[in-house]
C-alpha positions in Angstrom: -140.6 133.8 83.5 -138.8 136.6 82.2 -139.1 140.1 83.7 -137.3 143.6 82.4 -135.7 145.2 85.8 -135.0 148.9 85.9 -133.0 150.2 88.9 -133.2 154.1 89.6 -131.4 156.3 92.1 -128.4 154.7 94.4 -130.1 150.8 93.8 -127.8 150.2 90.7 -124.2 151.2 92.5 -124.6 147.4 93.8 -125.0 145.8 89.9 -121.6 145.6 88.2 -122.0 146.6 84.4 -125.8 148.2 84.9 -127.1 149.6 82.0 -129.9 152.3 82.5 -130.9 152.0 79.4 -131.3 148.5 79.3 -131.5 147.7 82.6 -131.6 144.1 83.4 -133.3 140.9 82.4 -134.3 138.5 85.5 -135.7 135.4 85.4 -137.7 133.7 88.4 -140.3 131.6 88.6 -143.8 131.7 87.4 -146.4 133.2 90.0 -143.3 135.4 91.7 -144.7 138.6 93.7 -143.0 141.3 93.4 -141.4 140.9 97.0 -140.2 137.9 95.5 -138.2 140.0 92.7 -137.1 142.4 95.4 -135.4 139.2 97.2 -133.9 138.0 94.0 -132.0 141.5 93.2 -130.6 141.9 96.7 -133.0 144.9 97.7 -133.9 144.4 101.3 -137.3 145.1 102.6 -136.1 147.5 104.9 -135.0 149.5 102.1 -137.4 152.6 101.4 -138.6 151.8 97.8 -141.6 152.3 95.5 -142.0 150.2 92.2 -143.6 150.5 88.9 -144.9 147.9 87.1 -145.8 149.0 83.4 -146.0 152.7 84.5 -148.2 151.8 87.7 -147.0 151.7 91.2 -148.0 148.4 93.0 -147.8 146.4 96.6 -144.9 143.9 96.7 -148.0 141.4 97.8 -149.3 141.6 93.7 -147.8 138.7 91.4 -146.0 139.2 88.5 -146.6 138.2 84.6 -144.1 137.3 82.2 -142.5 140.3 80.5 -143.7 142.8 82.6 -141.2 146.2 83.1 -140.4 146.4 86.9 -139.2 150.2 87.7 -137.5 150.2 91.3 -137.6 153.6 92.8 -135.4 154.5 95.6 -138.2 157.0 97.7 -137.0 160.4 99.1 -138.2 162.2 101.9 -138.2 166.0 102.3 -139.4 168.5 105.2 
């Protein structure tokens, strides 16, 4: 299935040719969680994220439907 990828923050400096705009277009396999994604564009678990799926933020544990808009926050910390 096909799944519309938006990287924001420092998470794009490691996609040559990233358009924001556009972002990108990734395909994996039918059922995929969204950890699954996470593997497939090189973010790490250990990285300190927060994602979006159609303007809602979800677990990495919930599976993905084709043509679904993925936003991939990088999450900030103040104090």
């Amino acid at each position: 299935m096909k799944i519309r990828v938006k990287l924001f923050g420092t998470l794009h400096q490691d996609v040559p040719g990233y358009d924001h705009n556009r972002g990108l277009v990734v395909e994996i396999p039918d059922e995929s969680r969204i950890a699954d994604l996470l593997d497939h564009v090189e973010i790490s678990p250990s990285e300190n994220v927060s994602v979006a799926v159609n303007s809602c933020i979800r677990k990495t544990y919930e599976v993905l439907r084709e043509g679904e808009l993925v936003n991939i926050f990088v999450v900030l910390a103040s104090g």
